[in-house]
TISE-652624 format. One record per residue: y negated, x negated, z negated of N, C-alpha, C, CB in turn. Coordinates in steps of 0.05 Angstrom, whole numbers, padded with zeros to 5 digits, always signed. Glycine has a CB too. Layout:
// TISE-652624
YXZYXZYXZYXZ...
// end
This chain:
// TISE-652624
-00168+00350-00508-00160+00338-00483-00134+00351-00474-00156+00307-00486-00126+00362-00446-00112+00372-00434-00089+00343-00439-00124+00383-00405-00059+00355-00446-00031+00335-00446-00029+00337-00411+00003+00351-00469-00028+00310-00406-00021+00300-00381+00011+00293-00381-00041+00275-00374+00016+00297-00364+00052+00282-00350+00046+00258-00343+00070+00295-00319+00056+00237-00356+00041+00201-00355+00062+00187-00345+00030+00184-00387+00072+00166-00325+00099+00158-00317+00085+00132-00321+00116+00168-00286+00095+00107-00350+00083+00084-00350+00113+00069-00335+00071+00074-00383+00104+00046-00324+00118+00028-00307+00116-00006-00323+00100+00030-00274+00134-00009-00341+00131-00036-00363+00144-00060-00340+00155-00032-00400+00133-00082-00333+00140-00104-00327+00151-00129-00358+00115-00110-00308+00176-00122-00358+00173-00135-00388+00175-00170-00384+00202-00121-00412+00182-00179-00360+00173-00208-00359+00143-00214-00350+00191-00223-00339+00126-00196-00361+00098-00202-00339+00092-00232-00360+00062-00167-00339+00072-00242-00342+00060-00265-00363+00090-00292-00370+00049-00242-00401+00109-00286-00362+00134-00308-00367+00143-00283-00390+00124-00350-00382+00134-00260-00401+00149-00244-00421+00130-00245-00444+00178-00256-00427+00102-00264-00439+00088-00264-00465+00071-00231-00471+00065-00292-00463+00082-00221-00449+00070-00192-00451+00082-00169-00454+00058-00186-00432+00106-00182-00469+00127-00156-00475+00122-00134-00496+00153-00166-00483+00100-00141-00508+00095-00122-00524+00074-00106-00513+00089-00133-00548+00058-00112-00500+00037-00090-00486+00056-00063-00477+00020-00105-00455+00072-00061-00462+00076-00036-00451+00079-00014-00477+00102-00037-00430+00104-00021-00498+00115-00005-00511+00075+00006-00532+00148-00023-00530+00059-00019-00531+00038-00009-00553+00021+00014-00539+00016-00035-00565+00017+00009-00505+00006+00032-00482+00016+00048-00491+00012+00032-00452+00040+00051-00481+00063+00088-00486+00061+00100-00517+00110+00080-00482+00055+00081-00532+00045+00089-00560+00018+00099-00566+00048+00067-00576+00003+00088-00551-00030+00099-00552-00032+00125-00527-00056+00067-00541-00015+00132-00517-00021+00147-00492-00006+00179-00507-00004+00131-00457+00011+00169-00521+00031+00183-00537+00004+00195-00561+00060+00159-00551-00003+00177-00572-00013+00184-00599-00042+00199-00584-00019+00154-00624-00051+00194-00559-00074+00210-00548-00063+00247-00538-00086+00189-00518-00037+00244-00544-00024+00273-00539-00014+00277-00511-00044+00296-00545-00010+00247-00500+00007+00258-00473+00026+00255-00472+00005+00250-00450+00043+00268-00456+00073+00270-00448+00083+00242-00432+00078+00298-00426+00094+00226-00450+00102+00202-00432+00133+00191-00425+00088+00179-00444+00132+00181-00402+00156+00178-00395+00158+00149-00386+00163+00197-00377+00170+00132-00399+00166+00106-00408+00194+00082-00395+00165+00111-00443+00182+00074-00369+00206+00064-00351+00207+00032-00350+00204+00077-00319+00223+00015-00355+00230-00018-00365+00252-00025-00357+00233-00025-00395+00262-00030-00338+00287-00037-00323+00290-00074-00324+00282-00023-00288+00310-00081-00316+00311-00112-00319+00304-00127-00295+00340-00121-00327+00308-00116-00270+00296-00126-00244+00275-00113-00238+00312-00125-00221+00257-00112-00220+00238-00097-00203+00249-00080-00182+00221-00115-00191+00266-00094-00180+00283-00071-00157+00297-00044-00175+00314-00089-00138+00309-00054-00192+00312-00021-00206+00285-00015-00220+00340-00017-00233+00268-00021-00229+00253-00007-00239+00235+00000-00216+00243-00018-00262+00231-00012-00196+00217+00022-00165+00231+00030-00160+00204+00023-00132+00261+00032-00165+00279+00058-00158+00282+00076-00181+00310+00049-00151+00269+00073-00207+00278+00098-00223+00236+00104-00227+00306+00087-00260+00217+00088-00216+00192+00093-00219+00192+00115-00196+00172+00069-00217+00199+00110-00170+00199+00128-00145+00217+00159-00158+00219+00109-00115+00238+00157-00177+00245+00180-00175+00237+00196-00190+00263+00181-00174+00209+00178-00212+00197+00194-00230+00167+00203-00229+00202+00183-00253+00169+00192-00197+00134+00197-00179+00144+00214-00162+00115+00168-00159+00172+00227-00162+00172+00239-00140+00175+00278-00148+00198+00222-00121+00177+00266-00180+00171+00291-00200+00140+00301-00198+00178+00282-00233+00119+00285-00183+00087+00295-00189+00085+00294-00215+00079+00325-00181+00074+00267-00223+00065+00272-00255+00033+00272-00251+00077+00244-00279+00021+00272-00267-00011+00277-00267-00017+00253-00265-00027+00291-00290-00011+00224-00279-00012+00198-00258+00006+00182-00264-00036+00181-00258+00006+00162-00256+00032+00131-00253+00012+00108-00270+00040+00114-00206+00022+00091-00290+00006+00076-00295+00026+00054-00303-00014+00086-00313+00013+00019-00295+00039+00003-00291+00020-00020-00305+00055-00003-00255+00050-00030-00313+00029-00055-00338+00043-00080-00333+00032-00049-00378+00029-00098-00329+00039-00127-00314+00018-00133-00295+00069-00125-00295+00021-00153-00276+00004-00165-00258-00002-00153-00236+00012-00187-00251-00006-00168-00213-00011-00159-00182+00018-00150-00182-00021-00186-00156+00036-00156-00189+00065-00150-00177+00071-00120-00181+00089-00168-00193+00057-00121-00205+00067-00086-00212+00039-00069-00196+00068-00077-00258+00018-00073-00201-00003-00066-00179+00008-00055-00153-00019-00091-00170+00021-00078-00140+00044-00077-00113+00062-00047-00118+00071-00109-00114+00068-00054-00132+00092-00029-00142+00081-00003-00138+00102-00030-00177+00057-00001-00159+00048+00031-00164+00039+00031-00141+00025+00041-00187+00019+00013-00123+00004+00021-00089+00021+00028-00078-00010+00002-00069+00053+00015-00079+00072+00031-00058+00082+00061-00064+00100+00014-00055+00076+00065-00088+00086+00089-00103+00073+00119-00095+00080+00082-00134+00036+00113-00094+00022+00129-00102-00004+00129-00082+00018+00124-00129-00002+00109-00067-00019+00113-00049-00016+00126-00026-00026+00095-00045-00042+00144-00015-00041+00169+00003-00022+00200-00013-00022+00155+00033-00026+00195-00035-00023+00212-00053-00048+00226-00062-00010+00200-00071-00044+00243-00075-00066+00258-00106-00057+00242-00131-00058+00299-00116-00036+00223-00131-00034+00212-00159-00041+00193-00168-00016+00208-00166-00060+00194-00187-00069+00170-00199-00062+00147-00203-00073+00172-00214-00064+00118-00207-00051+00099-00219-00072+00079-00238-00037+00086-00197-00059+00082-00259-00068+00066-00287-00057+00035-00284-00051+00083-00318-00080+00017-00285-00070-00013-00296-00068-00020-00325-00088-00034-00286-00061-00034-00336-00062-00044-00361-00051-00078-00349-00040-00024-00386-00067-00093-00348-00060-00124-00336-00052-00139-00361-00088-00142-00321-00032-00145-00357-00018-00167-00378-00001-00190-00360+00006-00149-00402+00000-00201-00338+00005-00214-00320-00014-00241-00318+00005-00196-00301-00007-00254-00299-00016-00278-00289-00045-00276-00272+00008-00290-00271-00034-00272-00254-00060-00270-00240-00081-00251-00242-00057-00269-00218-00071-00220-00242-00085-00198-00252-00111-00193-00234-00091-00204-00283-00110-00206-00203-00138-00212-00189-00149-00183-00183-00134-00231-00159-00123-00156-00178-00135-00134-00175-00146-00121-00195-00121-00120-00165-00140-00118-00220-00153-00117-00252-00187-00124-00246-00136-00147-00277-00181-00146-00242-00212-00167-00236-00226-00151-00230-00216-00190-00212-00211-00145-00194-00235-00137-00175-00245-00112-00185-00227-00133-00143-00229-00094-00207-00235-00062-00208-00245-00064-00238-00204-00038-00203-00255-00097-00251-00271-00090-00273-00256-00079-00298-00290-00071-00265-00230-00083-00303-00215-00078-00316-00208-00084-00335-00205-00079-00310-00213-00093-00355-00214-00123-00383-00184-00133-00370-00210-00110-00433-00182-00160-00365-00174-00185-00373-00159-00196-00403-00197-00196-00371-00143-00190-00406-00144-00219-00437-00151-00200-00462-00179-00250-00435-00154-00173-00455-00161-00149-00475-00140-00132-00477-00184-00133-00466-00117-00126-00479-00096-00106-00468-00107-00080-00483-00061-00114-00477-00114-00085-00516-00124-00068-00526-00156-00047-00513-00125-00083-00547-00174-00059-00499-00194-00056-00482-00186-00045-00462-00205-00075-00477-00161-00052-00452-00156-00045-00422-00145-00014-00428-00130-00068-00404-00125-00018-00451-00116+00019-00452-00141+00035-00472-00076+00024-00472-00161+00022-00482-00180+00043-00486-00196+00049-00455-00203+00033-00512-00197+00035-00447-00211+00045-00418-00195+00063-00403-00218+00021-00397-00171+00063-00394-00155+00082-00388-00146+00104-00403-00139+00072-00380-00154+00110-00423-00153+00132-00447-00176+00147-00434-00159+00122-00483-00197+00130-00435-00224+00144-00429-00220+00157-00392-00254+00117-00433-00217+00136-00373-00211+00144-00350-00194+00174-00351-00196+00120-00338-00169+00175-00366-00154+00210-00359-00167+00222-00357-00140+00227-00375-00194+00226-00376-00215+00252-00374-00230+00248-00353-00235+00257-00399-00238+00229-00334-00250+00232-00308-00240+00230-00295-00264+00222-00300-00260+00246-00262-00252+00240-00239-00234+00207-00233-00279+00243-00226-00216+00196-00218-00206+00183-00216-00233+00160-00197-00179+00195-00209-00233+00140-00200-00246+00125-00177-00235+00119-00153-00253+00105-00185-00244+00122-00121-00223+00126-00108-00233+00096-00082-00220+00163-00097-00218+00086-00080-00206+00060-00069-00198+00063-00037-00179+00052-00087-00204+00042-00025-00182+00036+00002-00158+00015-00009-00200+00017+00033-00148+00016+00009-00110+00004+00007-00106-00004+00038-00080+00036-00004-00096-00025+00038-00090-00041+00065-00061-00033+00073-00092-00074+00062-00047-00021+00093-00028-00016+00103-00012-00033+00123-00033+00002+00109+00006-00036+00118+00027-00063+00128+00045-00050+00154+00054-00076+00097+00052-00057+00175+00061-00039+00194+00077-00073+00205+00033-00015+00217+00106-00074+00204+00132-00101+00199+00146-00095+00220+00154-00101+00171+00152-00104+00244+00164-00090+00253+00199-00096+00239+00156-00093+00282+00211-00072+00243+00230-00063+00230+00241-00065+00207+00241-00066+00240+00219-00063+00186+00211-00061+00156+00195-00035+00149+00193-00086+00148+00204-00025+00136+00185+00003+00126+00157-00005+00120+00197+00018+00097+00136+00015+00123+00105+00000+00113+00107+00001+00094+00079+00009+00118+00090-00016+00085+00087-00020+00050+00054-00024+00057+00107-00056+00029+00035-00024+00023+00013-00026+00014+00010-00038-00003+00005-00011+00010-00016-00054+00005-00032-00076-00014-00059-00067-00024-00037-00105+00002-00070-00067-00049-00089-00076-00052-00110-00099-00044-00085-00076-00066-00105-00121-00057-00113-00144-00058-00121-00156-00026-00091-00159-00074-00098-00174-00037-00114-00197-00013-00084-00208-00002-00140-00231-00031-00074-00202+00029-00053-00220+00048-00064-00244+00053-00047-00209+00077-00035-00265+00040-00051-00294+00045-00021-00290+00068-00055-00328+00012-00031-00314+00092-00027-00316+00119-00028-00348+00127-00049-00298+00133-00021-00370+00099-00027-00394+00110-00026-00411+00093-00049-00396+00120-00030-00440+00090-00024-00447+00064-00031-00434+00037-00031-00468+00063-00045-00407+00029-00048-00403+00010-00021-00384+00005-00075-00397+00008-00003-00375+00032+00017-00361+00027+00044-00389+00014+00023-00342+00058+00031-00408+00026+00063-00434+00027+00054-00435-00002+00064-00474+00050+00041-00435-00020+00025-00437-00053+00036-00419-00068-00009-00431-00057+00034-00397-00054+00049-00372-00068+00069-00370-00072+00050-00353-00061+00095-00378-00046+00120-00384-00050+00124-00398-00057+00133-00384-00039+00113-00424-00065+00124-00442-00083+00120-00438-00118+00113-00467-00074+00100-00422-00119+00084-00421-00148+00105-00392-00160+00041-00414-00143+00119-00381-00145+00147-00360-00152+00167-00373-00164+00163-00347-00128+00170-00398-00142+00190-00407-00160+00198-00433-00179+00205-00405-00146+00177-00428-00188+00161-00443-00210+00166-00433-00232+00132-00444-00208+00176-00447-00258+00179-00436-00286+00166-00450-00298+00202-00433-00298+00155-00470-00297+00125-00485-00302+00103-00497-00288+00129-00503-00314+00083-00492-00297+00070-00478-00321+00069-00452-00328+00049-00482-00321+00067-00446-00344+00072-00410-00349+00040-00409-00359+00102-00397-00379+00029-00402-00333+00005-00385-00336-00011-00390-00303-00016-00398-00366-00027-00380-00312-00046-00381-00269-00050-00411-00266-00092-00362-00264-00055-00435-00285-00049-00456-00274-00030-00460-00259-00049-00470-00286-00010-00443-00264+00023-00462-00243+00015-00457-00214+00064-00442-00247-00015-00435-00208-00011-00431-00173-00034-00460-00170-00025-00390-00153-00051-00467-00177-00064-00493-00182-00045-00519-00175-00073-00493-00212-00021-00522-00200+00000-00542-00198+00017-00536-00168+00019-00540-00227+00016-00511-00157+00034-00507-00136+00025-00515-00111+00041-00483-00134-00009-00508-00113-00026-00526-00087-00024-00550-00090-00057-00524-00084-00032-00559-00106-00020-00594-00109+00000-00607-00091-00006-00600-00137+00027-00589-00100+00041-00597-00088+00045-00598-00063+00052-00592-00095+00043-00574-00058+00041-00565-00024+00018-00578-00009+00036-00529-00019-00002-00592-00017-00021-00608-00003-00004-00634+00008-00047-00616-00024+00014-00645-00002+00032-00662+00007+00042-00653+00043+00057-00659-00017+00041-00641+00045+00052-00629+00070+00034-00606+00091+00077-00615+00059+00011-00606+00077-00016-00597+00088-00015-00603+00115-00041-00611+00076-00015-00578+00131-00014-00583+00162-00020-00552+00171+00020-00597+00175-00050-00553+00193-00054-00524+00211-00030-00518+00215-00070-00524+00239-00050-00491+00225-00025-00473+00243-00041-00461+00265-00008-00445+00223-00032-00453+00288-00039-00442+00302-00042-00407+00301-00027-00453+00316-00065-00392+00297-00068-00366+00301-00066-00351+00321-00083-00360+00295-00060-00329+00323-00071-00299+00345-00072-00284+00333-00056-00284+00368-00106-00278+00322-00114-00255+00307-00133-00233+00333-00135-00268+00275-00116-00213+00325-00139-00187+00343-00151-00178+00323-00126-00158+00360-00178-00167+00319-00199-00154+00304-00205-00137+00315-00220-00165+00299-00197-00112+00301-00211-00091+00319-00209-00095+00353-00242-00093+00310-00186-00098+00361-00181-00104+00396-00194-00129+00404-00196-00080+00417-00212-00135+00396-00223-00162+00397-00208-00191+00391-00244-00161+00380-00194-00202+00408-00173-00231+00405-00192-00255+00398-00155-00241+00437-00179-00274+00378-00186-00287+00357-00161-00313+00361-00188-00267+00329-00166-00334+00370-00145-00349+00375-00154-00374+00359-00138-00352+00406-00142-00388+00341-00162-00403+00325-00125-00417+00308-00193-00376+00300-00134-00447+00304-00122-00462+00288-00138-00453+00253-00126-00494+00302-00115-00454+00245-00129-00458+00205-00112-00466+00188-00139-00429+00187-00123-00473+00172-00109-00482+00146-00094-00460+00125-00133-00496+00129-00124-00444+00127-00116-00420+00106-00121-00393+00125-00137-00419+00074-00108-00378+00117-00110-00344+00131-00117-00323+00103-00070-00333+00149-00129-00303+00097-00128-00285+00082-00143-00261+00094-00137-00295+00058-00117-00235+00087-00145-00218+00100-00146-00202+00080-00144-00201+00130-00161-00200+00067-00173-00182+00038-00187-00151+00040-00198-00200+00024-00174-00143+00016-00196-00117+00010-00208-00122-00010-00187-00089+00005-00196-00137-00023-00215-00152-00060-00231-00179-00056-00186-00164-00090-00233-00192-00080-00245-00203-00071-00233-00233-00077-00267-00195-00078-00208-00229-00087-00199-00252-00099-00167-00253-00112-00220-00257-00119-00162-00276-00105-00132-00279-00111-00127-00303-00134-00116-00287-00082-00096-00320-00130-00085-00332-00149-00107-00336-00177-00074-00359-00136-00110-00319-00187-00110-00315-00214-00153-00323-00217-00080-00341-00233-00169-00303-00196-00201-00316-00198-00207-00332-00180-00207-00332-00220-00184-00335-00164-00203-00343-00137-00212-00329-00115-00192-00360-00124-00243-00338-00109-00258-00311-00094-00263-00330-00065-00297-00296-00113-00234-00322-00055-00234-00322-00034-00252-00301-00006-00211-00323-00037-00264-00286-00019-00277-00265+00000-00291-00254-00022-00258-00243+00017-00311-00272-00028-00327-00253-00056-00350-00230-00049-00347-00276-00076-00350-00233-00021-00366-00201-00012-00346-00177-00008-00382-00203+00021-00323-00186-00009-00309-00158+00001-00307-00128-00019-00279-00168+00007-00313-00107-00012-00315-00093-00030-00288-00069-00023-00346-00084-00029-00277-00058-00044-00263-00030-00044-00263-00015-00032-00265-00017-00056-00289-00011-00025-00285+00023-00016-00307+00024+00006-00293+00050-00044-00303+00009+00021-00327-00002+00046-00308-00008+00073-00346-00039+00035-00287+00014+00069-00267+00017+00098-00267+00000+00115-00272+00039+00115-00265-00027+00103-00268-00059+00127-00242-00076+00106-00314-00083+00127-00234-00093+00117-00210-00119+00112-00237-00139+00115-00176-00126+00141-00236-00157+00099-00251-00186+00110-00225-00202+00112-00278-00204+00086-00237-00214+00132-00211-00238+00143-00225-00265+00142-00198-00233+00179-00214-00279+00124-00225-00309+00123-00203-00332+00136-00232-00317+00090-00224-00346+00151-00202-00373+00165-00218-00401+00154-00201-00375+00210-00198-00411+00141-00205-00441+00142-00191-00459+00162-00201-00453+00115-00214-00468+00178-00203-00489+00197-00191-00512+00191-00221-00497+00211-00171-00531+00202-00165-00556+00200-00180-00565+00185-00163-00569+00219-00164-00579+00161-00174-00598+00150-00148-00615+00140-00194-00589+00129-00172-00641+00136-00155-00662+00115-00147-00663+00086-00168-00683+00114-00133-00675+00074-00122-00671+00042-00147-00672+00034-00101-00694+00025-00164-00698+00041-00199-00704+00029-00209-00683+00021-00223-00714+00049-00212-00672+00056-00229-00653+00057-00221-00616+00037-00232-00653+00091-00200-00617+00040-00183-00592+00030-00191-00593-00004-00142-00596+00038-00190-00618-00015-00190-00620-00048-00223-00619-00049-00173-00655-00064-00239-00628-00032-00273-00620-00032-00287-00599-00035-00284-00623-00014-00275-00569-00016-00278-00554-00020-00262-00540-00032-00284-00550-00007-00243-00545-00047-00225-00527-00055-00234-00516-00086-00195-00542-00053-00244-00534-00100-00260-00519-00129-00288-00492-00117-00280-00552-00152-00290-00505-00103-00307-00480-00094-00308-00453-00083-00316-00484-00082-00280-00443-00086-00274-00426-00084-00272-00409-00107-00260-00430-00073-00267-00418-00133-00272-00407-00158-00303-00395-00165-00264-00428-00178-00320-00402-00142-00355-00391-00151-00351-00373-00123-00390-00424-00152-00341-00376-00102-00344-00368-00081-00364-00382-00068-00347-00345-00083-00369-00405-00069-00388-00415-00053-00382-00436-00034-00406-00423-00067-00353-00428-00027-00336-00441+00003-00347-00426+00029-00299-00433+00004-00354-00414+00023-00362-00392+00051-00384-00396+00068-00370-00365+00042-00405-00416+00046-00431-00430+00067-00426-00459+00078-00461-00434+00049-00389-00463+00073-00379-00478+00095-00375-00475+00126-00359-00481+00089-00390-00488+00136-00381-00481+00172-00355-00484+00178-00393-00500+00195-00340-00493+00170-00309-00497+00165-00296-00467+00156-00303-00521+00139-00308-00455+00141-00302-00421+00134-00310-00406+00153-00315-00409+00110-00293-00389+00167-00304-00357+00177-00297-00341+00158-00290-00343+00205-00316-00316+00162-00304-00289+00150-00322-00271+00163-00305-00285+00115-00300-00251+00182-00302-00236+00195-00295-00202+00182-00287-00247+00213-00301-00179+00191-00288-00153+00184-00279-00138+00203-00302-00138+00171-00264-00125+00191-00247-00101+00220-00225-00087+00197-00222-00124+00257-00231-00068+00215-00208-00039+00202-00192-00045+00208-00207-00009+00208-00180-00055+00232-00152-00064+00245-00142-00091+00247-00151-00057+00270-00128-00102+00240-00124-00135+00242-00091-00136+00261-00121-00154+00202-00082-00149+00276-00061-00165+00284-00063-00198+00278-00059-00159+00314-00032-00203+00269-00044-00233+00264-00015-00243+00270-00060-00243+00229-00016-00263+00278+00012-00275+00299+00014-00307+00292+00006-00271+00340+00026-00320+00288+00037-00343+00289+00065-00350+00276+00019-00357+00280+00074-00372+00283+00102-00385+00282+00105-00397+00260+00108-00405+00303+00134-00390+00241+00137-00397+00215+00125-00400+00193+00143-00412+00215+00105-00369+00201+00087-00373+00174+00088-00339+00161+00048-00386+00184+00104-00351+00133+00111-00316+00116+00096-00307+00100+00134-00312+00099+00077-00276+00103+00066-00266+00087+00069-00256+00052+00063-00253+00102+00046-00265+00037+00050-00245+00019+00014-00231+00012+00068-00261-00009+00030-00209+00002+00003-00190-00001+00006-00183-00038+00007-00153+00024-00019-00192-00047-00014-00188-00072+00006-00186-00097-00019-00176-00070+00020-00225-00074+00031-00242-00096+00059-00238-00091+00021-00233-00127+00070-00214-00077+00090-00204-00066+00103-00212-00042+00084-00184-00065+00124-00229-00031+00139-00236-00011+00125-00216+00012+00171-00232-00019+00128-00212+00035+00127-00191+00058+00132-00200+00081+00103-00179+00062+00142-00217+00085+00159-00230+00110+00143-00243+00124+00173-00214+00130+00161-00254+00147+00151-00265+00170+00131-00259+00194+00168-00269+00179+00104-00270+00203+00085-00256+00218+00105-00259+00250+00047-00274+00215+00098-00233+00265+00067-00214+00262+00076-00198+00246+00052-00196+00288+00040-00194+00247+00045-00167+00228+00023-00146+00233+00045-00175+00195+00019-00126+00225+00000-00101+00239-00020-00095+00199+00033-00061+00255-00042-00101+00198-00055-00083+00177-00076-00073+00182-00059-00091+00156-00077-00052+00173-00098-00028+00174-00106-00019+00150-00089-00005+00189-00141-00019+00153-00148-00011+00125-00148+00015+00117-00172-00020+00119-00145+00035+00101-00129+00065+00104-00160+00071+00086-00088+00073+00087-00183+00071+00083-00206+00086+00074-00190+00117+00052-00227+00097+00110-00202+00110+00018-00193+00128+00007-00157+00137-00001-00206+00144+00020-00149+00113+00005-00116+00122-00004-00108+00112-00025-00093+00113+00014-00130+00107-00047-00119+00097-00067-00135+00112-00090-00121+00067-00067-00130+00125-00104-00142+00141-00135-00133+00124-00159-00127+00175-00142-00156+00109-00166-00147+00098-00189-00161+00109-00219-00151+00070-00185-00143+00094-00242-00156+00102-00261-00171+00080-00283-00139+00118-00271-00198+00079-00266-00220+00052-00280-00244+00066-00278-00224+00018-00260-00273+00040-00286-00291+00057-00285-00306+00056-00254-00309+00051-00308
// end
């Protein structure tokens, strides 16, 4: 096997920190497979994409980041619309992009024999959703932009130090159902205006978020479309009725559910702040576009 230039990216609080040992055992198996690794663990996230950017900006043969959606976030901003690969190893909470790309779960050992095996192939190559803020640099998502109470869940389930595991975004809806209230939309689709009250907003390239929920369980990778799902007004009743049903995906043969597609989305409303794969991203509007092929990963 040809020695590759390998830049691993360690999230050492992934999981609350119960995953601090995965990175150093990766850089050890990637090492003992005969690659050249360069092995980056900083104490914030903010220095560690400032010393990951300056060691992606060396061209290594790929980027591979170990932790949740958060670090996911990281390497897509890193490496996408690139030639450089990016390696997961999920040891995180939610891990929904892992999921969608078939990745072992709950295996760390599984996950870096699959990416051992991946170096020697073609990379598998992905779309990536592009964020356009006004007067914010673009950034890139994988996953899935929540746009609605599943974003008010997210920000609360951040700053949460219990439960420590994907139940706490579960315990975080709970809470936030207390205060359960629409919002008013302006979504354009593809130029096409979309004016609609909802509960929940998501516009996805995967198929699923907070930690297995298939919120858009048709949406596929590499099928150059966003699905955009709206849940209309509802009551607490009604919200806790359908809400386990989203773990099978079988919310969607609710008439209460849309899910629409488009390469282009605008989406507009008042006091409601995005995040895209678990990650803060401000206040709407906001501009995404699905970018077909800007993502090379390394899965099967």
């Amino acid at each position: 096997m040809t020695a590759l230039r390998i830049v691993v990216a360690i999230n050492p609080t992934a999981s609350f920190g119960k995953g601090r040992a995965v990175g150093p055992a990766v850089v050890q198996s990637l090492r003992g497979a005969g690659h050249r690794v360069t092995a980056l663990s900083e104490p914030t996230m903010a220095d560690l994409h400032r010393e990951a950017e300056k060691a992606v900006a060396l061209a290594p043969d790929a980027l591979v980041v170990v932790g949740g959606d958060g670090m996911v976030s990281l390497g897509a901003n890193l490496v996408a619309g690139t030639r450089i690969p990016l390696g997961i190893v999920p040891s995180g909470t939610g891990n929904d992009v892992s999921r969608g790309l078939r990745i072992p779960i709950g295996d760390t050992d599984a996950a870096t024999d699959q990416l051992l095996s991946a170096l020697t192939r073609e990379p598998r190559v992905i779309d990536a959703a592009l964020i356009r803020h006004a007067g914010e640099p673009d950034r890139w998502y994988a996953g899935v932009l929540s746009a609605g109470f599943d974003a008010l869940v997210n920000e609360r389930a951040n700053l949460m130090r219990w439960p420590r595991g994907k139940s706490r975004y579960n315990v975080a809806l709970f809470r936030e159902l207390a205060t359960l209230k629409p919002t008013t939309y302006r979504l354009v689709l593809d130029g096409v205006e979309w004016n609609t009250a909802g509960t929940l907003v998501s516009i996805a390239n995967n198929t699923s978020f907070g930690g297995g929920m298939l919120i858009t369980p048709d949406a596929l990778l590499d099928d150059g479309l966003l699905d955009v799902c709206v849940v209309e007004p509802l009551s607490r009743i009604a919200f806790l009725g359908i809400f386990p049903r989203v773990f099978k995906g079988t919310h969607v043969t609710d008439p209460r559910v849309s899910i629409r597609r488009a390469k282009h989305v605008r989406i507009e409303a008042d006091g409601v702040v995005a995040y895209a794969d678990g990650e803060r991203v401000g206040p709407l509007p906001l501009e995404i576009e699905i970018v077909p092929g800007a993502l090379r990963i390394l899965s099967p």
